[in-house]
C-alpha positions as CSV (number, residue, x, y, z in Angstrom):
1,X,-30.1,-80.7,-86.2
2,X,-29.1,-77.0,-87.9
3,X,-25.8,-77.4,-87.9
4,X,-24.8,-73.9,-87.4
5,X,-27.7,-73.1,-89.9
6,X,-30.6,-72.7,-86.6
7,X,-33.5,-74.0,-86.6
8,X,-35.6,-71.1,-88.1
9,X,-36.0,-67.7,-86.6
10,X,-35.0,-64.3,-88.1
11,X,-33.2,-62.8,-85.3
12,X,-35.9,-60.4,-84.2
13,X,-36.8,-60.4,-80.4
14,X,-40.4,-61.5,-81.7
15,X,-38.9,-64.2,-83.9
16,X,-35.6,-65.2,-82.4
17,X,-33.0,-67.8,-84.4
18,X,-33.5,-71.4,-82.5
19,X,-30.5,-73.0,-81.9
20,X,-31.0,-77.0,-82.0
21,X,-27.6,-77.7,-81.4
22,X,-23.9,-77.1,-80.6
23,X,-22.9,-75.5,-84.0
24,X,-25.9,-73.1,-84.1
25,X,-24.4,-71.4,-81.0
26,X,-20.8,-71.1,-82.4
27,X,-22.8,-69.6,-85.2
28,X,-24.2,-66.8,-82.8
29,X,-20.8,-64.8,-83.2
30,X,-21.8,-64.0,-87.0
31,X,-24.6,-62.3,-85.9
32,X,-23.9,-61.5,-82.0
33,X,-26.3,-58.1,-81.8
34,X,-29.3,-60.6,-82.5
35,X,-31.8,-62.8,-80.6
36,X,-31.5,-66.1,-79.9
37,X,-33.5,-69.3,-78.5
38,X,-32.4,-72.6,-77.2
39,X,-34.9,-75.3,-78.3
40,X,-32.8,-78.3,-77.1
41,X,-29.9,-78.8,-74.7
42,X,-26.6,-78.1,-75.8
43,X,-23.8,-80.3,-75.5
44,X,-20.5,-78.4,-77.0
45,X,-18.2,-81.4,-77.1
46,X,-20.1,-82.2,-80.1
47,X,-19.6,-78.7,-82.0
48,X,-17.5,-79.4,-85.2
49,X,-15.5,-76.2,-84.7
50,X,-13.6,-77.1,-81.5
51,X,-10.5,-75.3,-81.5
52,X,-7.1,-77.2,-80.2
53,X,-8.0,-76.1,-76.5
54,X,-11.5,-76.7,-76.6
55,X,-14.9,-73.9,-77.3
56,X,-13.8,-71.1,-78.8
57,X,-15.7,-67.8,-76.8
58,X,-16.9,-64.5,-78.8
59,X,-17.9,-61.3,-78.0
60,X,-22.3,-61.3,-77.4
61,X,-24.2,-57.8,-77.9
62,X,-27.7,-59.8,-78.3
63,X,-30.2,-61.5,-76.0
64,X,-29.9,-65.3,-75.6
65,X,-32.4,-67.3,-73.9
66,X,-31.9,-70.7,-72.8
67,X,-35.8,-71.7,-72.6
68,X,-34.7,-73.5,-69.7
69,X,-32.7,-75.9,-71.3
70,X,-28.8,-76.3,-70.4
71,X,-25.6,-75.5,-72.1
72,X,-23.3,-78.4,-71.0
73,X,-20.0,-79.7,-72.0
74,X,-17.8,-76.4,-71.9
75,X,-14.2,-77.0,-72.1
76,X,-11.5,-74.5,-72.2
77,X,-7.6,-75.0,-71.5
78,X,-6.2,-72.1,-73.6
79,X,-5.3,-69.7,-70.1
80,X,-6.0,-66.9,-72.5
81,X,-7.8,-63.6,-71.3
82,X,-11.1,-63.4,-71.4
83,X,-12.6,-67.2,-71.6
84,X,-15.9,-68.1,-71.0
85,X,-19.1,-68.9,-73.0
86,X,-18.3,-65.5,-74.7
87,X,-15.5,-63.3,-74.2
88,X,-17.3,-59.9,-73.2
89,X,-20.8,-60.2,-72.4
90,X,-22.8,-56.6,-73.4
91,X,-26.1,-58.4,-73.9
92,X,-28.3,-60.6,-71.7
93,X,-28.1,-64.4,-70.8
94,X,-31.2,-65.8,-69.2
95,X,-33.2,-68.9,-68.6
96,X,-30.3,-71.2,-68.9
97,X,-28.2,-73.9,-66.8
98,X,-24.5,-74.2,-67.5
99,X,-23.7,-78.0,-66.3
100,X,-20.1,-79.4,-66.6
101,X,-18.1,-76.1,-67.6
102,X,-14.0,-76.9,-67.1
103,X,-12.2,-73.8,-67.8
104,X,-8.6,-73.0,-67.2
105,X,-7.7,-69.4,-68.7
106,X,-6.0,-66.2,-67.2
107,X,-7.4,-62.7,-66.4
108,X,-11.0,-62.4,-66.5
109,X,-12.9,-65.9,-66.3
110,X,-16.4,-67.0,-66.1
111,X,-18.9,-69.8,-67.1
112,X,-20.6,-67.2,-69.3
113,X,-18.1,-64.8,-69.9
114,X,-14.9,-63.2,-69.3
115,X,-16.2,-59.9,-69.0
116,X,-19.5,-57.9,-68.6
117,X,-19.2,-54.4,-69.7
118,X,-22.1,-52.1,-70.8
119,X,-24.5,-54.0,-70.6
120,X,-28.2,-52.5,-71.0
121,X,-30.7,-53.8,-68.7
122,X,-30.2,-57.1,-67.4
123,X,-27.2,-59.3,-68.1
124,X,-27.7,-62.3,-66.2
125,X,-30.9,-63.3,-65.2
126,X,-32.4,-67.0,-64.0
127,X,-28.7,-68.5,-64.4
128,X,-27.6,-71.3,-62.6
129,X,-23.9,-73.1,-62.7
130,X,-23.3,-76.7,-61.9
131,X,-20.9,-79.2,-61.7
132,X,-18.1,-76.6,-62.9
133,X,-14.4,-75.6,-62.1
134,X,-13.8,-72.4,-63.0
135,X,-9.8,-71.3,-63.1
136,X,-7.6,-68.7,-63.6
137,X,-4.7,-66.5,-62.9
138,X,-6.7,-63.3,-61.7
139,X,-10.3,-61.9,-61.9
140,X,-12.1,-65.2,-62.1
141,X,-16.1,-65.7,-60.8
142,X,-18.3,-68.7,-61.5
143,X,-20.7,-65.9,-63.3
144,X,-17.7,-63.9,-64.7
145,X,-14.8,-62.5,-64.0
146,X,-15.7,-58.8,-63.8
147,X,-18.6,-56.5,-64.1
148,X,-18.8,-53.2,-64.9
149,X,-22.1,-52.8,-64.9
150,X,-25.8,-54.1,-65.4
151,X,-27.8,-55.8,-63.5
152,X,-28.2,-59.8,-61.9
153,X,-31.0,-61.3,-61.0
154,X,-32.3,-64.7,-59.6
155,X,-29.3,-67.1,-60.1
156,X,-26.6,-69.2,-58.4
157,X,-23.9,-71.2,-59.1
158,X,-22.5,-74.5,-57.1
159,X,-19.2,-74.0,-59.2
160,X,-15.4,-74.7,-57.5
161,X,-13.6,-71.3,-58.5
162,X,-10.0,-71.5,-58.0
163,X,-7.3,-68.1,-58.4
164,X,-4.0,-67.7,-56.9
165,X,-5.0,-64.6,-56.1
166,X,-7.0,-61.9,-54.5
167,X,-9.2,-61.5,-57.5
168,X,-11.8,-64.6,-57.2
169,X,-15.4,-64.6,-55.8
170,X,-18.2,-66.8,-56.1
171,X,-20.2,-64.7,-58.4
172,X,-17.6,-62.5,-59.6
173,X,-13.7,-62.0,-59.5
174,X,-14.0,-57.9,-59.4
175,X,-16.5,-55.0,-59.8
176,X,-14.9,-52.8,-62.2
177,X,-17.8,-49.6,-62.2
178,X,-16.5,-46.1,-61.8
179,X,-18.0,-42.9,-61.0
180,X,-19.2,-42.5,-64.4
181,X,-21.4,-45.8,-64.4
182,X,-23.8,-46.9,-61.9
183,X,-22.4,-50.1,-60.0
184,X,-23.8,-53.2,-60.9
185,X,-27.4,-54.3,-59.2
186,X,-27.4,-58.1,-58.1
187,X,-30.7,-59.4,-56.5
188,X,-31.8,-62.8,-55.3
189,X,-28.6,-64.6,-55.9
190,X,-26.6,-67.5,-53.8
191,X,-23.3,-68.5,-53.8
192,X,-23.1,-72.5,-52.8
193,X,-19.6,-73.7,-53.9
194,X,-16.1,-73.7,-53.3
195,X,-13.3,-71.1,-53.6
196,X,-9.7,-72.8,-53.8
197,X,-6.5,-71.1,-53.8
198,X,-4.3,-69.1,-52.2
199,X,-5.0,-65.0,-51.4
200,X,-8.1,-63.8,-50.0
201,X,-11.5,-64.2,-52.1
202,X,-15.1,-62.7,-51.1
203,X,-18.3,-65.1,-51.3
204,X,-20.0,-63.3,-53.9
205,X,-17.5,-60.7,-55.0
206,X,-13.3,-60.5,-54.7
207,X,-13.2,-56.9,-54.9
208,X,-15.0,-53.6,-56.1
209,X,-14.0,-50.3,-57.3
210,X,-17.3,-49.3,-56.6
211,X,-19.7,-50.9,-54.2
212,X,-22.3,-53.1,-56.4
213,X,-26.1,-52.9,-54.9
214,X,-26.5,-56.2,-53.1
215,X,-30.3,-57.1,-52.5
216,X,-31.1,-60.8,-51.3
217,X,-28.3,-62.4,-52.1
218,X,-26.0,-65.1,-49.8
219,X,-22.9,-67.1,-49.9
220,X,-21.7,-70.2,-47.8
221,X,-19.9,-68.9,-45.2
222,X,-17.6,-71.9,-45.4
223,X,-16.9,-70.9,-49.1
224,X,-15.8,-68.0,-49.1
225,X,-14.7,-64.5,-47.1
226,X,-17.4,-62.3,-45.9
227,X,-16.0,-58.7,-47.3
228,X,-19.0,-56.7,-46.8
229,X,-20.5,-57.9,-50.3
230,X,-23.9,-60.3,-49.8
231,X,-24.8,-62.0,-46.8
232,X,-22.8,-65.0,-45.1
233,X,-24.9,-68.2,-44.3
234,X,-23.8,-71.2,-42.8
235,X,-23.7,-74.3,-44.5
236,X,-27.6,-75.4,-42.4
237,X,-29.3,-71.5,-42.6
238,X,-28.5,-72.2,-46.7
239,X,-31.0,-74.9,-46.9
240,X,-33.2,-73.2,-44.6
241,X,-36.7,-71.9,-47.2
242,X,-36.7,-69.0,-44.2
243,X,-33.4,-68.0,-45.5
244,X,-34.6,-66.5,-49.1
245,X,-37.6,-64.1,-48.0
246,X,-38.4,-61.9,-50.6
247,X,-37.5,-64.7,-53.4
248,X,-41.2,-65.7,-53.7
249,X,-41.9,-64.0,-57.5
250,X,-43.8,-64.9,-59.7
251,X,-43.4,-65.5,-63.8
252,X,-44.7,-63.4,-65.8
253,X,-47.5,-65.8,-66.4
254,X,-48.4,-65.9,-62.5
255,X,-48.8,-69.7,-63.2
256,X,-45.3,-70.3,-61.6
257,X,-42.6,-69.0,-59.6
258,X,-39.1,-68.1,-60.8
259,X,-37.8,-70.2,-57.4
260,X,-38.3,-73.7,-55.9
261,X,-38.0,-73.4,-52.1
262,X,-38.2,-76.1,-49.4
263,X,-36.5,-76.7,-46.3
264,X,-33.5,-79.3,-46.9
265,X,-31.9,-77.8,-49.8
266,X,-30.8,-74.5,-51.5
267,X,-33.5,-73.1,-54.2
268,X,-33.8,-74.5,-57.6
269,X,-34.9,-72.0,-60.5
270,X,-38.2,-72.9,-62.1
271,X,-36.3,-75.2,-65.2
272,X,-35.0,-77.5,-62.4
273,X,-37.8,-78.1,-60.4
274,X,-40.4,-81.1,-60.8
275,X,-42.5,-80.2,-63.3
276,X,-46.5,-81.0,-63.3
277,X,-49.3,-81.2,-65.9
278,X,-52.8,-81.4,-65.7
279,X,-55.4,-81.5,-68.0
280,X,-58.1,-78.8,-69.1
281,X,-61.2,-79.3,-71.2
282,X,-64.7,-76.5,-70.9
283,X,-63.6,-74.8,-68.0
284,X,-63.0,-77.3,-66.1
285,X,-59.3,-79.3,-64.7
286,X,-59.1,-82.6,-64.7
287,X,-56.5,-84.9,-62.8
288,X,-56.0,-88.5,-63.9
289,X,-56.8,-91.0,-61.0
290,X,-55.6,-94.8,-61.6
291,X,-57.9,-95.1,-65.5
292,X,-60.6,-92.3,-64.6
293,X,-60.1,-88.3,-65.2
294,X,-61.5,-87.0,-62.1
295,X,-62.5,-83.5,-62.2
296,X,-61.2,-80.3,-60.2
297,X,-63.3,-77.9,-60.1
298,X,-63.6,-74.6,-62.5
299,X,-60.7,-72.5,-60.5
300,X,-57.1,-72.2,-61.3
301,X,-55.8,-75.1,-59.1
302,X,-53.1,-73.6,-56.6
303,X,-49.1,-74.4,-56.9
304,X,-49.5,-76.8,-53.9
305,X,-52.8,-78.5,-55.8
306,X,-51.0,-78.9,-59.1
307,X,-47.5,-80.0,-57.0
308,X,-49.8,-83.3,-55.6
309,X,-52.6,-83.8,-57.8
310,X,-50.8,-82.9,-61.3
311,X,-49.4,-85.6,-63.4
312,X,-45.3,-86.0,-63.9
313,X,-43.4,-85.9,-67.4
314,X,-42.7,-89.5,-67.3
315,X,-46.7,-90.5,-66.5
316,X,-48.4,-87.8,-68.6
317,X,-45.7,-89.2,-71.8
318,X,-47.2,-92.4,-71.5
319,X,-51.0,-92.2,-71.1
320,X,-52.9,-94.9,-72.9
321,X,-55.5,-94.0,-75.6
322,X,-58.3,-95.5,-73.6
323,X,-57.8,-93.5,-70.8
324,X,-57.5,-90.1,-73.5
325,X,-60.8,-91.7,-74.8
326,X,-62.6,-90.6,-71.8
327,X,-62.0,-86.9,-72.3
328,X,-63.2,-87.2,-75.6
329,X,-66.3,-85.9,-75.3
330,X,-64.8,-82.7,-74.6
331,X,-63.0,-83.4,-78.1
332,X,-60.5,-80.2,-77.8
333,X,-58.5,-80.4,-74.1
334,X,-55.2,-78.2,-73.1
335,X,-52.5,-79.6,-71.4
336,X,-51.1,-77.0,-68.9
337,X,-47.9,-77.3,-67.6
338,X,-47.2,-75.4,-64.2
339,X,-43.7,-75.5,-64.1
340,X,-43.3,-74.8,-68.5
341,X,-39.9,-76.6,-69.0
342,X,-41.2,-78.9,-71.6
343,X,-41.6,-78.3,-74.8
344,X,-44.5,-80.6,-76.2
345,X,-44.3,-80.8,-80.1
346,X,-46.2,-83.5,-80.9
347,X,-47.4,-86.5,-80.1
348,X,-48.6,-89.9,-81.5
349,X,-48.7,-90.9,-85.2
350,X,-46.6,-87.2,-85.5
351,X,-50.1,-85.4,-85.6
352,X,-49.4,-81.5,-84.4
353,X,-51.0,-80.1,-81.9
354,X,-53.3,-76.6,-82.1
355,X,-52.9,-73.4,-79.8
356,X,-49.5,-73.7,-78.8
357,X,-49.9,-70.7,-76.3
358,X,-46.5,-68.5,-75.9
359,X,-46.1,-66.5,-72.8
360,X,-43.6,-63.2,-72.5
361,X,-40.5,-65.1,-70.6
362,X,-40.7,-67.3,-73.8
363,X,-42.2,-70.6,-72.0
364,X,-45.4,-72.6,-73.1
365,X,-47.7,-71.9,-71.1
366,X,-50.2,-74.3,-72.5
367,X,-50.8,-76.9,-75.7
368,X,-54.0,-78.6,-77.2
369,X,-55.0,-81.6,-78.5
370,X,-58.2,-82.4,-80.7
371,X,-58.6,-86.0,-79.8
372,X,-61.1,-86.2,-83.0
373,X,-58.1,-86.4,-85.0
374,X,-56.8,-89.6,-83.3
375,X,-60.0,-91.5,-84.4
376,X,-61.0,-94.3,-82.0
377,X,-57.6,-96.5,-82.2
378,X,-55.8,-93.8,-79.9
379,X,-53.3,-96.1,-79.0
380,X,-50.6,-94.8,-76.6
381,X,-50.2,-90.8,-76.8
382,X,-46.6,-90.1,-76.2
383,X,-45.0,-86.4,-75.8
384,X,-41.6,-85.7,-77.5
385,X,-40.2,-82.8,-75.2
């Protein structure tokens, strides 16, 4: 654990500062133009610098990505302005899940900020909030409270916000743009919570200034008030897959998509879903079949092929050395993970593995093993994620 000291990193987008725990991301406001990189969940009830009503937010200029971890544990009671995981947001929060946020301020409240203003680019992008009550007095969202400007793409929230006013929505209390600004742009986002208080409230958005760009984007229609701002669904057409056309995108890798989506429930982003791992040695897959590694053929197996044939985190942790021992003739194999939420950094005896393969959304796209260096007494090789 850093303990507000990260876990390496210098800050550069091509070397960001890792943040291993709860007091490395109170550290991010002595540096907040920089970039960050979550390498564990975070869990802020255990950050030594708590303040009397709970996490104390900051202004954030940088880039912080959560590496599909979560951020859980938020708890804020001061009713101040401007509460949220930071107080103005004029960078870019991606990649994360904000679990178990309980926030009580005034004007301007979100899960991960108060405010966005000027932001460059994308703010939000592959956010989801869960298990959170977000209140206030005015301007409060599950996202934020208000946007100026920038753009939001592929997230949700399942949060309860609560306003006794007519400045609450399910993404956002207000859109603030002017003339001078272009209006926010949010794509491929749903709404899938409550909205408690008294005065009107819109599904996605309270009220605009200036119309935002709405693309793909829905709210429960039992939620919330359909003001012209996203698309109302009914509680069955939200779990419908035929609902989210369009929402079908692939990762950067093109081993993955950004959404989950199946009849039965709402979409989970890419972090949440099941993920899958098979095993790839001289061009070849292989898929493990009671003790034998049974092989796949030399194409990239499909999403549906790696979905059913691929081996789980809790079965691929735990695969005994004799079983390993059969691939060893191919002495070098990759593990490659469809989904890339895990981080594998190592496994049995603490030996390090070779090729750690990096992809641009900041996910491992794959990890090898030379099972030469195990010798013959493999043992059990376990994955530390």
């Amino acid at each position: 654990m850093a303990g507000g000291n990260f876990g390496g990193g210098t800050g550069e987008i091509q070397n960001p500062y890792l943040i291993e725990d709860a007091d490395d991301l109170f550290a991010v406001r002595n540096d907040p133009y920089a970039f960050y990189k979550l390498v564990s969940s975070i869990n802020l009830m255990e950050c030594t610098q708590l303040g009397p009503n709970g996490w104390i937010p900051s202004p954030f200029i940088g880039t912080l990505d959560g590496n599909g971890y979560s951020i859980e544990n938020l708890k804020n009671h001061s009713g101040g302005t401007d509460v949220g995981l930071f107080t103005v947001l004029r960078g870019t929060v991606r990649n994360v899940q904000l679990s178990n946020f309980d926030i009580q301020g005034g004007a301007r409240v979100g899960a991960v900020a108060g405010r966005i203003e000027q932001a460059k680019g994308v703010a939000i992008e592959n956010v989801a909030v869960v298990n959170s009550a977000i209140s206030g007095s005015s301007y409060v969202g599950s996202l934020a409270g208000t946007i100026f400007n920038g753009q939001v793409r592929n997230s949700y929230s399942k949060a309860v916000v609560n306003a006794n006013n007519n400045y609450k929505g399910g993404l956002f209390g207000a859109v603030t743009s002017d003339v001078t600004v272009e209006a926010p742009i949010i794509e491929n986002c749903y709404f899938d919570g409550q909205i408690t208080g008294t005065g009107t409230n819109g599904g996605l958005i309270g009220q605009a200034t200036q119309a935002p760009t709405i693309i793909n984007s829905f709210f429960n229609s039992a939620a919330g008030t359909d003001n012209g701002f996203g698309t109302a669904k009914t509680a069955d057409e939200m779990i419908l897959a035929a609902t989210y056309v369009g929402w079908d995108i692939p990762m950067a890798n093109h081993l993955q998509k950004v959404w989950s989506i199946a009849d039965g429930d709402t979409p989970e982003l890419f972090y949440n879903a099941g993920s899958r791992f098979l095993v790839f040695a001289e061009g070849k897959y292989y898929r493990l079949n009671g003790e034998d590694w049974v092989e796949m053929g030399d194409m990239l197996p499909t999403e549906a092929e790696f979905a059913s044939l691929g081996l789980s985190e809790g079965d691929l942790s735990g695969v005994p050395g004799f079983v390993w021992n059969k691939l060893r003739i191919h002495r070098v194999i990759e593990i490659v993970n469809l989904r890339e939420r895990y981080r594998v950094d190592q496994v049995y005896d603490h030996k390090a593995l070779v090729n750690q393969g990096q992809v641009t959304d900041g996910f491992l796209l794959k990890t090898s093993i030379n099972l030469a260096d195990y010798g013959d007494a493999l043992g059990r090789v376990y994955f530390k994620h």
